[in-house]
PyMOL commands that place a pseudoatom at each C-alpha (Angstrom):
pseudoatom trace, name=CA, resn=UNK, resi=1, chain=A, elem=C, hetatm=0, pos=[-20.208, 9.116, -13.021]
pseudoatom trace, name=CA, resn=UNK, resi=2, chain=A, elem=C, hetatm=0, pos=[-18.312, 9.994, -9.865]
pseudoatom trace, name=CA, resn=UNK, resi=3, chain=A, elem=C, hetatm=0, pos=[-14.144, 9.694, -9.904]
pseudoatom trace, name=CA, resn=UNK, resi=4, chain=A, elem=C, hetatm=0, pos=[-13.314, 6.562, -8.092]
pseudoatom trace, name=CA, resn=UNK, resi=5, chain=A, elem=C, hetatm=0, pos=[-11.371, 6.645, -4.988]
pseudoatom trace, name=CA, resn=UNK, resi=6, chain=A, elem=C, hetatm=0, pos=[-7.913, 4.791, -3.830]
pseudoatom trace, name=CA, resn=UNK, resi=7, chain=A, elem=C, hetatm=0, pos=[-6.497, 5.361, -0.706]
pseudoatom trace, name=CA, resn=UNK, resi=8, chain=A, elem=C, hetatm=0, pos=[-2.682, 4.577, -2.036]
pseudoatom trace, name=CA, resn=UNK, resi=9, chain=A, elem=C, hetatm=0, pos=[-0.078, 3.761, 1.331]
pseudoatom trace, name=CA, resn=UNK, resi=10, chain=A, elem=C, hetatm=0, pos=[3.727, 3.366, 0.490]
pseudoatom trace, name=CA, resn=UNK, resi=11, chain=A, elem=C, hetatm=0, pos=[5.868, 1.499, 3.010]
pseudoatom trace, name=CA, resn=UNK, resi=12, chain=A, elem=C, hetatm=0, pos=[9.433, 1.696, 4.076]
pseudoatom trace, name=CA, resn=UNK, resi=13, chain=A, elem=C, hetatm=0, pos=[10.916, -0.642, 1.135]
pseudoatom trace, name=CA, resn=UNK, resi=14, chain=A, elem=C, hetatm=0, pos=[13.609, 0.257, -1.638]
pseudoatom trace, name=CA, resn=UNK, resi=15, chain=A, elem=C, hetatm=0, pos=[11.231, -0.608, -3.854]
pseudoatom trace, name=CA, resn=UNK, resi=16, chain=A, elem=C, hetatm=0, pos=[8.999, 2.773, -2.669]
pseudoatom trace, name=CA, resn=UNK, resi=17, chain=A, elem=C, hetatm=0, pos=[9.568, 4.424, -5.824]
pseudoatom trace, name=CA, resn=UNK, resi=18, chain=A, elem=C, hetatm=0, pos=[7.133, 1.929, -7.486]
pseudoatom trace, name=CA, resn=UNK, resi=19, chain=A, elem=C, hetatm=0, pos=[4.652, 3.226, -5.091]
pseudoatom trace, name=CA, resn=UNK, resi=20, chain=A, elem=C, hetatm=0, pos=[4.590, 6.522, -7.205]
pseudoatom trace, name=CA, resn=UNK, resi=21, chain=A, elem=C, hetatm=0, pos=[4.882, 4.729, -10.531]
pseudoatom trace, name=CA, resn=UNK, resi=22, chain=A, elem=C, hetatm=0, pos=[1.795, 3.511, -9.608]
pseudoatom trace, name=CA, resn=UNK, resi=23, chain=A, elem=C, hetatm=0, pos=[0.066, 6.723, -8.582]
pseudoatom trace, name=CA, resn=UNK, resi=24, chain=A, elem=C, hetatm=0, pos=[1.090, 8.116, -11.920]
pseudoatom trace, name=CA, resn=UNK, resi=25, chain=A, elem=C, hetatm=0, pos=[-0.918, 5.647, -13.697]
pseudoatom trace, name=CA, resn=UNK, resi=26, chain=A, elem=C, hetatm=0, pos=[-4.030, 5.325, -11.904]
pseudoatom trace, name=CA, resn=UNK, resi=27, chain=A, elem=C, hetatm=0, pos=[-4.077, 8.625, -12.099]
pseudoatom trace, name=CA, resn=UNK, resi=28, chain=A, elem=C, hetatm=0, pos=[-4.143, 8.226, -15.439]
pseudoatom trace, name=CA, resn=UNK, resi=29, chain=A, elem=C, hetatm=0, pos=[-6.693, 6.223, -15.509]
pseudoatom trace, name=CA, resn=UNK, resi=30, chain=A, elem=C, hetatm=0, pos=[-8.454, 8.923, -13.825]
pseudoatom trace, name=CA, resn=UNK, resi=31, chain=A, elem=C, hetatm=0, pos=[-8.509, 7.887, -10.152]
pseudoatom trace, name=CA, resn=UNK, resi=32, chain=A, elem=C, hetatm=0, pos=[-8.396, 10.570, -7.275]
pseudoatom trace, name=CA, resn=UNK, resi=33, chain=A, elem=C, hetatm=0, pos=[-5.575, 9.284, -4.959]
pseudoatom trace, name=CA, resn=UNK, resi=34, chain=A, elem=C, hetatm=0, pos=[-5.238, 10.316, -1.408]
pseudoatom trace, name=CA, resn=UNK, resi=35, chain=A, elem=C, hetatm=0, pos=[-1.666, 8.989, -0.199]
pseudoatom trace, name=CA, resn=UNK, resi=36, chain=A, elem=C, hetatm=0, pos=[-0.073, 7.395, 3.342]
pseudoatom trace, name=CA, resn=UNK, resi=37, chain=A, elem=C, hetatm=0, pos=[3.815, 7.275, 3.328]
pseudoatom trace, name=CA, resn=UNK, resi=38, chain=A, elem=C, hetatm=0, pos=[4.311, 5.355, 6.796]
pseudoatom trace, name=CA, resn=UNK, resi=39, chain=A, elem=C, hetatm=0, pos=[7.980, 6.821, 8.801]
pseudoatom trace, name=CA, resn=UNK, resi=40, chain=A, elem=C, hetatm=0, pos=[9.859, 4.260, 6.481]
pseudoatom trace, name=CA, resn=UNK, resi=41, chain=A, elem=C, hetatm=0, pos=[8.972, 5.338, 3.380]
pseudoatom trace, name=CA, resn=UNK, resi=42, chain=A, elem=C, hetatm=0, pos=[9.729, 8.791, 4.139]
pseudoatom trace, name=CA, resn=UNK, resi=43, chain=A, elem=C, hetatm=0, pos=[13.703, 7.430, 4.492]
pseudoatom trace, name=CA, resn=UNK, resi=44, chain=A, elem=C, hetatm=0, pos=[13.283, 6.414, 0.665]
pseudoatom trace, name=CA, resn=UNK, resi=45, chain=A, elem=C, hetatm=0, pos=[10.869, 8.834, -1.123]
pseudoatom trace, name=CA, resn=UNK, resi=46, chain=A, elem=C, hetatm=0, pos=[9.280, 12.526, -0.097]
pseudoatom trace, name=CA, resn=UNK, resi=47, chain=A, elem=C, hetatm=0, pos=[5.501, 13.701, 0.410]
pseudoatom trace, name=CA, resn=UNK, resi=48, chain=A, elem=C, hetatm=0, pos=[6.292, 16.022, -2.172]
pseudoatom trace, name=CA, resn=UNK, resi=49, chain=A, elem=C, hetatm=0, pos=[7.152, 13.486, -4.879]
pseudoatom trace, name=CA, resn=UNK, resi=50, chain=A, elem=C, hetatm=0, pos=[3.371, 11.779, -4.006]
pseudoatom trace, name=CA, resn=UNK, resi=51, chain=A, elem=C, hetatm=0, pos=[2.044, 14.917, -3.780]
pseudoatom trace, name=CA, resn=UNK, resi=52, chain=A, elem=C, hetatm=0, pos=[3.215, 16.034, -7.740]
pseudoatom trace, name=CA, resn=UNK, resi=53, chain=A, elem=C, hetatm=0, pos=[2.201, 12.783, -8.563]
pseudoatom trace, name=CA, resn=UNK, resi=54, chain=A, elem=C, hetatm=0, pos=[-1.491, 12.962, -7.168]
pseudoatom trace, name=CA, resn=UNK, resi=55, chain=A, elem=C, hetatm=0, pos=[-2.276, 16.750, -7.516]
pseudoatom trace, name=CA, resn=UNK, resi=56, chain=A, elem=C, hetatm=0, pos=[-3.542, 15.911, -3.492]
pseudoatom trace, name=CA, resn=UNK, resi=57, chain=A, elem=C, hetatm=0, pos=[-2.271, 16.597, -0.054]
pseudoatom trace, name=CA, resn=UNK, resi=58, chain=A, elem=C, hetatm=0, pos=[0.046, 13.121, 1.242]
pseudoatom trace, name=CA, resn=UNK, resi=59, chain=A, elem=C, hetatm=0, pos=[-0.346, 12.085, 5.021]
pseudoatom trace, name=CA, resn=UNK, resi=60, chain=A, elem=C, hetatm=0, pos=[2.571, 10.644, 7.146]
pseudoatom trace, name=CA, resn=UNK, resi=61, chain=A, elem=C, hetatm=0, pos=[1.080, 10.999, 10.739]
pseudoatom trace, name=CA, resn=UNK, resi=62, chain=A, elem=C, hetatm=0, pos=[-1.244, 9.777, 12.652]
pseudoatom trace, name=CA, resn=UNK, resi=63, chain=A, elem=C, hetatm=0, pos=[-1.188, 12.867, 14.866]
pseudoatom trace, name=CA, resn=UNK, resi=64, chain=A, elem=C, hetatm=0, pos=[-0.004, 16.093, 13.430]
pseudoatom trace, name=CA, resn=UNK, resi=65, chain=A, elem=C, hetatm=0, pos=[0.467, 19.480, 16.203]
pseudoatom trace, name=CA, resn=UNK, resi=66, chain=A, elem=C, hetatm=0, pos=[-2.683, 20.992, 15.100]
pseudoatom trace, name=CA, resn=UNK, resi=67, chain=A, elem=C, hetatm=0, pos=[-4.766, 18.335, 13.142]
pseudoatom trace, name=CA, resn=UNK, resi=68, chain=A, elem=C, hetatm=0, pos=[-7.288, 19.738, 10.726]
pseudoatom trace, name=CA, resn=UNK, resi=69, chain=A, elem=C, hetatm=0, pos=[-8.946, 16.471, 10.388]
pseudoatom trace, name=CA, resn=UNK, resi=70, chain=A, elem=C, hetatm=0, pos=[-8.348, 14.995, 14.208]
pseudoatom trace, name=CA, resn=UNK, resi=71, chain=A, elem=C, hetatm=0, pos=[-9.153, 11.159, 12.765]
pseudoatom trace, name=CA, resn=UNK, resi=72, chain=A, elem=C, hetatm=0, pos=[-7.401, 10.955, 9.721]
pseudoatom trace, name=CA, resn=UNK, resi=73, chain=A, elem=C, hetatm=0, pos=[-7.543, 7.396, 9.529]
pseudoatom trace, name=CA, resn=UNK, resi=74, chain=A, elem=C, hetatm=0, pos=[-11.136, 7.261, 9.927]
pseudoatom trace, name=CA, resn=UNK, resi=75, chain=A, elem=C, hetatm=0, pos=[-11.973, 10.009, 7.379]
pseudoatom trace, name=CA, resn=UNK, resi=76, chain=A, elem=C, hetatm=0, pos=[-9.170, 8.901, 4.769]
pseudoatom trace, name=CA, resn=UNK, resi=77, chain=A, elem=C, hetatm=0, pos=[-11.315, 5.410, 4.439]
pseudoatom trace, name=CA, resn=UNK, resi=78, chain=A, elem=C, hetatm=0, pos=[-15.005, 6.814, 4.915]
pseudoatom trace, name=CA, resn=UNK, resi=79, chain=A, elem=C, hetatm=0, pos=[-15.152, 7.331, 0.647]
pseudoatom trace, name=CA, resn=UNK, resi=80, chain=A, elem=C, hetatm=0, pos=[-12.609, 5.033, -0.912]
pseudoatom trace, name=CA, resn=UNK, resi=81, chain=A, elem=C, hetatm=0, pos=[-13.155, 2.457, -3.450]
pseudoatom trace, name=CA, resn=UNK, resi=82, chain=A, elem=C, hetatm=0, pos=[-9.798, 0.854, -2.866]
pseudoatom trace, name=CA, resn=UNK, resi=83, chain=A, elem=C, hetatm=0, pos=[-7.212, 1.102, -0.569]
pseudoatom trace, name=CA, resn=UNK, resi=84, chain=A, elem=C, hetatm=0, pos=[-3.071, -0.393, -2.104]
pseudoatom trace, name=CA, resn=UNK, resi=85, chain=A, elem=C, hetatm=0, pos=[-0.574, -1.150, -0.073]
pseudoatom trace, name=CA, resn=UNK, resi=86, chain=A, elem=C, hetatm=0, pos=[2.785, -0.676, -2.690]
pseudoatom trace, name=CA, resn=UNK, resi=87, chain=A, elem=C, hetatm=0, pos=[4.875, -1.772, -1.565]
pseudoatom trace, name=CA, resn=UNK, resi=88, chain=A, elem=C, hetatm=0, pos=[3.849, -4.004, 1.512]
pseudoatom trace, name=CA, resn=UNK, resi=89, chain=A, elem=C, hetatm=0, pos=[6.517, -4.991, 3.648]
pseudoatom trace, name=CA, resn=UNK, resi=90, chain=A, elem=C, hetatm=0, pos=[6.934, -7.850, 5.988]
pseudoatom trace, name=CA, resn=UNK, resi=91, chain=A, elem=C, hetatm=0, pos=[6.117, -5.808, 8.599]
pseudoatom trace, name=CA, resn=UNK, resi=92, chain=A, elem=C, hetatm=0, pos=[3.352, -3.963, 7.892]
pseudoatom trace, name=CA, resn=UNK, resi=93, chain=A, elem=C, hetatm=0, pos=[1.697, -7.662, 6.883]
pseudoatom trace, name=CA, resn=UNK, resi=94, chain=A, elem=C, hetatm=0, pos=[2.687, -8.592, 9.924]
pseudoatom trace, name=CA, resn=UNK, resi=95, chain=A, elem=C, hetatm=0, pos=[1.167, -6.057, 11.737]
pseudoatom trace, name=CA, resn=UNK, resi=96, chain=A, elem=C, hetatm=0, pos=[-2.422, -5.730, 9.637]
pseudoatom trace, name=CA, resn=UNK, resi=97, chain=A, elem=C, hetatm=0, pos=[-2.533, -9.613, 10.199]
pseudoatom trace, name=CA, resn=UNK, resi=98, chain=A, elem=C, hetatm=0, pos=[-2.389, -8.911, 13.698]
pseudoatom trace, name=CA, resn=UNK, resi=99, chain=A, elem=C, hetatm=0, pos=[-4.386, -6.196, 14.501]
pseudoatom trace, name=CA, resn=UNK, resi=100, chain=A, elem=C, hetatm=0, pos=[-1.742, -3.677, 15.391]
pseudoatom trace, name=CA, resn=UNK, resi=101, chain=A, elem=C, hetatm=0, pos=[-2.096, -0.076, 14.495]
pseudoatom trace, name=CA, resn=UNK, resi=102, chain=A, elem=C, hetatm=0, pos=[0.698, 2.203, 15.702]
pseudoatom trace, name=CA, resn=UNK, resi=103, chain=A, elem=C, hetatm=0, pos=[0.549, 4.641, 12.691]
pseudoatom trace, name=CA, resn=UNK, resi=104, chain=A, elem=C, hetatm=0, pos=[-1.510, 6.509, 10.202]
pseudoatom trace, name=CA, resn=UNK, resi=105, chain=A, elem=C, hetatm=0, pos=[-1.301, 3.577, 7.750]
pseudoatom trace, name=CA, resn=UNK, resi=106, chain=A, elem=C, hetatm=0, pos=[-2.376, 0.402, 9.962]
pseudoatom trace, name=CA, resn=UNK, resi=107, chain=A, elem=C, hetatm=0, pos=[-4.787, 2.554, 11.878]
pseudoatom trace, name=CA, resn=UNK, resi=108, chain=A, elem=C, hetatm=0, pos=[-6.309, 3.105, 8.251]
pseudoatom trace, name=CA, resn=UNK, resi=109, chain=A, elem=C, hetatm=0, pos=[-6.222, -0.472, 7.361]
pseudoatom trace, name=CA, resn=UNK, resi=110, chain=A, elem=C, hetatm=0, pos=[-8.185, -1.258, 10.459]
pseudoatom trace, name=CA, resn=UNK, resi=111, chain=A, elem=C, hetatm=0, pos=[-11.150, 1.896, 9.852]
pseudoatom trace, name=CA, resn=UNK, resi=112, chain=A, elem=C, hetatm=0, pos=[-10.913, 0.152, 6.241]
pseudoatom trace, name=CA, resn=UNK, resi=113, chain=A, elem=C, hetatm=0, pos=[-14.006, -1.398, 4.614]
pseudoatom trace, name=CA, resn=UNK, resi=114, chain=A, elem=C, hetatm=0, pos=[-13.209, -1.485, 1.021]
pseudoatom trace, name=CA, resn=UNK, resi=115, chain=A, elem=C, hetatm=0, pos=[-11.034, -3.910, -0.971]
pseudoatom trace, name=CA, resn=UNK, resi=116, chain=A, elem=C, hetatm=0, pos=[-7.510, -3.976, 0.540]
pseudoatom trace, name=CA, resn=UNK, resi=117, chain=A, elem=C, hetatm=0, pos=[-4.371, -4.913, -2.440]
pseudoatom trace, name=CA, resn=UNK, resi=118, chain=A, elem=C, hetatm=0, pos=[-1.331, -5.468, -0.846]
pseudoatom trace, name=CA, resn=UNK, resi=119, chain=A, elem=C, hetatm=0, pos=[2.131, -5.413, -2.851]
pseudoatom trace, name=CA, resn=UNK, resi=120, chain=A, elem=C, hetatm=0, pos=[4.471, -7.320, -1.288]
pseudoatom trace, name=CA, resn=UNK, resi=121, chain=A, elem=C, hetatm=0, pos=[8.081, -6.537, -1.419]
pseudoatom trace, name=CA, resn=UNK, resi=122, chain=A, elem=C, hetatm=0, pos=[10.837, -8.349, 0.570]
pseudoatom trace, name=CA, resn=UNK, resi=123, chain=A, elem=C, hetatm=0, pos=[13.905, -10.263, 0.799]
pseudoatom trace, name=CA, resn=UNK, resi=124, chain=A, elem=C, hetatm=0, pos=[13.396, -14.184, -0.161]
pseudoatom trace, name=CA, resn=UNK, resi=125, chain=A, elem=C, hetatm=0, pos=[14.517, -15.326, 3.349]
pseudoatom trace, name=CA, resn=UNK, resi=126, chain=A, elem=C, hetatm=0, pos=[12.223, -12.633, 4.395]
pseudoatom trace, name=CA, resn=UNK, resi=127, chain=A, elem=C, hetatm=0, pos=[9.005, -13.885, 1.901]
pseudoatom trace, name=CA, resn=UNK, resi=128, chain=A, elem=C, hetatm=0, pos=[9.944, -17.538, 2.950]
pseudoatom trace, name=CA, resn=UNK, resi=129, chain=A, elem=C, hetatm=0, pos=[9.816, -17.277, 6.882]
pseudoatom trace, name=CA, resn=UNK, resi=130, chain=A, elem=C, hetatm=0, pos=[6.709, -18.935, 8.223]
pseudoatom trace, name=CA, resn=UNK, resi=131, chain=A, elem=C, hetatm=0, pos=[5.470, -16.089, 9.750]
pseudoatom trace, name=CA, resn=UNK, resi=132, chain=A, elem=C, hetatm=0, pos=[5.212, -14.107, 6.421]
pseudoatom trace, name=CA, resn=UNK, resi=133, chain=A, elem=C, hetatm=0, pos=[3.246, -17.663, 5.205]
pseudoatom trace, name=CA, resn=UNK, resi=134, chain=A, elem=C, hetatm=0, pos=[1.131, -17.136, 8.368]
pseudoatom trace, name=CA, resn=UNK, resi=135, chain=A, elem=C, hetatm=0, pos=[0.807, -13.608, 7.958]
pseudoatom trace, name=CA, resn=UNK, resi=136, chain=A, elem=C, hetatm=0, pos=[0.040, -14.039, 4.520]
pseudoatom trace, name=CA, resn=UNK, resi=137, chain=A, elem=C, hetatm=0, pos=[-3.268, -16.647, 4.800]
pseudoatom trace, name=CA, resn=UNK, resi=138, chain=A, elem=C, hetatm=0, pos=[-4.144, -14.787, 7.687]
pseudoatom trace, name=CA, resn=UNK, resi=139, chain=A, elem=C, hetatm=0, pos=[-4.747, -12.105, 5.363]
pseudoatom trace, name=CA, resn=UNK, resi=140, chain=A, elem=C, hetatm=0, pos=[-6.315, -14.015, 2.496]
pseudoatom trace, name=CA, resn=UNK, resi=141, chain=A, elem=C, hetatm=0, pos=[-9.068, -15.181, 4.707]
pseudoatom trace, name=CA, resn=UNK, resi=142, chain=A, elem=C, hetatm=0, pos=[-9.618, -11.797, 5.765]
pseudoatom trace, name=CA, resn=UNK, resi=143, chain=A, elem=C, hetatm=0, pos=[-10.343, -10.791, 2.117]
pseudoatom trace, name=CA, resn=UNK, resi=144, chain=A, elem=C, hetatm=0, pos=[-6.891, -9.002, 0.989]
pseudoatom trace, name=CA, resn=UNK, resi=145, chain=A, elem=C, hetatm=0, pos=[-5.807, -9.476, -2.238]
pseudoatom trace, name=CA, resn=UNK, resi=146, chain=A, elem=C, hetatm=0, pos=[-2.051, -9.870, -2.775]
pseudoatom trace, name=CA, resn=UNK, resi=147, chain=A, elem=C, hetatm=0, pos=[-0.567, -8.540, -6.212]
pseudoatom trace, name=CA, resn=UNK, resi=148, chain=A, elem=C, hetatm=0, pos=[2.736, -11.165, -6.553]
pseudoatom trace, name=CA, resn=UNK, resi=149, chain=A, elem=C, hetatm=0, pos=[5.488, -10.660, -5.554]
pseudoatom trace, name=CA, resn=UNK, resi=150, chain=A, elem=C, hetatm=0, pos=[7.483, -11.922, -8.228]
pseudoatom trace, name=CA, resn=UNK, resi=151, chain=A, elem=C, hetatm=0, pos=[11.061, -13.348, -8.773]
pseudoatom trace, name=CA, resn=UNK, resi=152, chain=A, elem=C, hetatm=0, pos=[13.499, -11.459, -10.153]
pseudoatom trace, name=CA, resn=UNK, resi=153, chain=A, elem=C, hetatm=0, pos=[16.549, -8.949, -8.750]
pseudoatom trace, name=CA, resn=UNK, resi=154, chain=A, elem=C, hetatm=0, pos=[16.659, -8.147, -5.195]
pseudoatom trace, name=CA, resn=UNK, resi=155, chain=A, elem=C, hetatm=0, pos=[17.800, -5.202, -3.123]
pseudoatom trace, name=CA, resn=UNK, resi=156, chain=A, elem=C, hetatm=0, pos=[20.174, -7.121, -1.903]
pseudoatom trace, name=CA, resn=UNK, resi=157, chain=A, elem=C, hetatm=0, pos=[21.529, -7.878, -5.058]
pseudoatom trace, name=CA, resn=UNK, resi=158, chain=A, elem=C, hetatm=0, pos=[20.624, -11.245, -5.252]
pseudoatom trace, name=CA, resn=UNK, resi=159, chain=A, elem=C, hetatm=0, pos=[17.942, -12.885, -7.248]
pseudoatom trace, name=CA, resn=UNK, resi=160, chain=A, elem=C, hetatm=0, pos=[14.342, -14.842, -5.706]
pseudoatom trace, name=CA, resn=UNK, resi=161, chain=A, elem=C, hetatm=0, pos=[10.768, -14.558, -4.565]
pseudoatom trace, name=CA, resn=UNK, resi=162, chain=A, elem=C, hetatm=0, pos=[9.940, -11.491, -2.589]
pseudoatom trace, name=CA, resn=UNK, resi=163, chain=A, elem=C, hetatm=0, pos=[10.539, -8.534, -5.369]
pseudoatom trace, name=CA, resn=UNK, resi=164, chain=A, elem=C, hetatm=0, pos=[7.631, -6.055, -6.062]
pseudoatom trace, name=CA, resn=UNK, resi=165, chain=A, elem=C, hetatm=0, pos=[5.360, -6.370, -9.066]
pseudoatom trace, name=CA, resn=UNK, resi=166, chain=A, elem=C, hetatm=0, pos=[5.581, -3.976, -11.472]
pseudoatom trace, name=CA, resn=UNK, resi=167, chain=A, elem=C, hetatm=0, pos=[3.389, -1.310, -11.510]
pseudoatom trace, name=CA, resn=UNK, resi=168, chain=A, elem=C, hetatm=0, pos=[1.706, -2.088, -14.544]
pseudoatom trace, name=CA, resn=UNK, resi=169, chain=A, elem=C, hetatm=0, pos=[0.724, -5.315, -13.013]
pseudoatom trace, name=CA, resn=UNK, resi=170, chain=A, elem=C, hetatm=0, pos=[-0.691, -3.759, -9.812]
pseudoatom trace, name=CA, resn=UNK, resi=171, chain=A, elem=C, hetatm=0, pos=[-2.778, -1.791, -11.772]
pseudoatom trace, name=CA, resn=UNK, resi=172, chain=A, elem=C, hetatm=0, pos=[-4.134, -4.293, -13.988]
pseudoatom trace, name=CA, resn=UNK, resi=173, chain=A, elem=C, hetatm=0, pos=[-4.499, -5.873, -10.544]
pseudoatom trace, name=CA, resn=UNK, resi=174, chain=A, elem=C, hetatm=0, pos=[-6.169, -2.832, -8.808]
pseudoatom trace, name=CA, resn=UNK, resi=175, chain=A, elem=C, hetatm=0, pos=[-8.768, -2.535, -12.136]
pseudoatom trace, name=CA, resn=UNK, resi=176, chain=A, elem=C, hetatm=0, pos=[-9.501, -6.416, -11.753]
pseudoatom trace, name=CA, resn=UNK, resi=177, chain=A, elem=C, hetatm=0, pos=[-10.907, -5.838, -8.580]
pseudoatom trace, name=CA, resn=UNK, resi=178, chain=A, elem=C, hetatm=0, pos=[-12.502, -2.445, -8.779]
pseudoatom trace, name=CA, resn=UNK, resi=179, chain=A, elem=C, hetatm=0, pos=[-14.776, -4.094, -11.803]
pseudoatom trace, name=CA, resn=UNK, resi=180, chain=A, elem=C, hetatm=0, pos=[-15.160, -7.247, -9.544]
pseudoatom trace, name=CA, resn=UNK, resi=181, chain=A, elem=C, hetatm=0, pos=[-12.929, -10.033, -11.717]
pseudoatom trace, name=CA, resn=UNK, resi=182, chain=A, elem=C, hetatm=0, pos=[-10.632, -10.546, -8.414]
for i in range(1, 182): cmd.bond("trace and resi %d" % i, "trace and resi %d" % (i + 1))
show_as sticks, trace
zoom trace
């Protein structure tokens, strides 16, 4: 049986760190993991800690100086079963809903044809604003499956909708739909 695939991209969002909590335990699962940290997440976690994590080289740029693989968003989705989003911020909803692709990760998400999870993680005011809502269904019709978010303590330091799922729950999340129950 060949390893399955996930394409794993972390976002700029405190809650980044869950991002490798969850690469820890698909990988052991056994998943291979290829990773995206997008400019944002690189102000909260490192390639390096992905990289430990995964045992696999972690991607932050859509162009490097001297690409080895000139279309890395094209070849990063050609053999994945999966591609997460953990955390998923307003923004990069916002800008997958819309069709936008000014980095390595939404330039990936737009080459992507295999079942998309998306994490969100966000302020309440942030998770109620009617463009998230938008942003949101616009997504659901296109096929995305959203793992919570959930209520419970904020960055902010208040409580409310918009905090990340566990990890445990993404991957129970993440199996669901690799064996086709989501």
């Amino acid at each position: 049986m060949q390893t399955k695939r996930i394409l794993l991209g972390i976002t700029g969002s405190a809650a980044a760190f869950k991002g490798i909590m969850l690469a820890s335990l698909l990988r052991k699962e056994g998943f291979e993991i290829d990773g995206i940290l997008t400019p944002g997440a690189l102000k909260f976690i490192s390639e390096t800690q992905l990289a430990c994590v995964t045992g696999r080289p972690v991607h932050s740029s859509l162009f490097t100086v001297q690409p080895a693989d000139p279309v890395p968003h094209i070849t990063l989705t050609d053999t994945i079963d999966l591609f997460a989003v953990v955390p998923a911020t307003a923004d990069f909803m916002g800008k997958s809903a819309n069709g936008l692709a000014d980095d390595l990760l939404s330039s990936a998400f737009l080459a992507c044809d295999a079942p998309v999870i998306m994490a969100p993680s966000m302020n309440t005011r942030m998770w109620n604003n009617g463009a998230t809502a938008a942003n949101l269904e616009i997504l659901r019709s296109r096929g995305v499956t959203f793992a919570g978010p959930v209520t419970g303590p904020l960055a902010c330091g208040k409580e409310g909708m918009g905090r990340m799922m566990e990890p445990s729950g993404i991957l129970k999340v993440c199996l669901d739909v690799l064996s086709g129950r989501c």
